[in-house]
N, C-alpha and C positions, 0 to 999 in steps of 0.2 A: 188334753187338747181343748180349745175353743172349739164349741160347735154352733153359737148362735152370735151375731153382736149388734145390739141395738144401737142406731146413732141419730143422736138430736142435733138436728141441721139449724142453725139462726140463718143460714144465708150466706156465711163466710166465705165458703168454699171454693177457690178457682173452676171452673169451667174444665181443666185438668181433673181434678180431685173429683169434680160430679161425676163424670166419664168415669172414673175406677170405681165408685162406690154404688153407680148403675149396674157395672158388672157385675159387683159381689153380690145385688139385689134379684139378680136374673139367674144367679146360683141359689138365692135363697139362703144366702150368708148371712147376709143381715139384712134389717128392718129400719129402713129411716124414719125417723120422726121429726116431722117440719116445725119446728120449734122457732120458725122465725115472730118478726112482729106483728107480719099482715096475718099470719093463721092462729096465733094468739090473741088477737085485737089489742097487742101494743103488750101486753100480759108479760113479755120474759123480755125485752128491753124497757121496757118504763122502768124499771126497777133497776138494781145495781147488779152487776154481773154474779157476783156469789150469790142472791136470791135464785136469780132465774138458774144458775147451776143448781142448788137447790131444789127446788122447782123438778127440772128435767131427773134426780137422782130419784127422788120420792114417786113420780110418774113411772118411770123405769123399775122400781123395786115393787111397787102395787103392781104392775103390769105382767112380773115377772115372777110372784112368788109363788112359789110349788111348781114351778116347773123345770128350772133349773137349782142343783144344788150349789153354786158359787155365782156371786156376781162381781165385777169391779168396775169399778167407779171412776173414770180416768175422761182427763183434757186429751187432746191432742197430742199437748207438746208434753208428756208424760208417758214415760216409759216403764213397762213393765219388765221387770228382771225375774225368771225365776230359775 
């Protein structure tokens, strides 16, 4: 099973979707990480969208290594099948 999930926020997000992901933050589910352009100083939008995914993947695996033994690497709109 998933026991931890890290998400990098640009800002996108409905007002909906904040409210669910507050939830899962107050469980302790997951960890947001404000990866918009004001708390980057422009850093993950100045650039082209696969950089700054980039960017957030490389953040997320230094962040994370030796502590979980599997990561995945997934958008939104990506679905995990297993």
């Amino acid at each position: 099973g998933v026991s931890h999930v890290h998400v990098y926020n640009v800002d996108l997000h409905s007002k909906e979707m904040q409210d669910v992901l507050q939830a899962f933050r107050e469980e302790e589910f997951i960890t947001r990480h404000d990866w918009s352009d004001k708390a980057s100083g422009g850093y993950t939008t100045r650039k082209t969208y696969e950089h700054a995914k980039w960017a957030a993947q490389t953040d997320c695996a230094l962040r994370t290594r030796g502590i979980y033994d599997f990561a995945l690497f997934s958008d939104v709109d990506e679905v995990a099948v297993g």
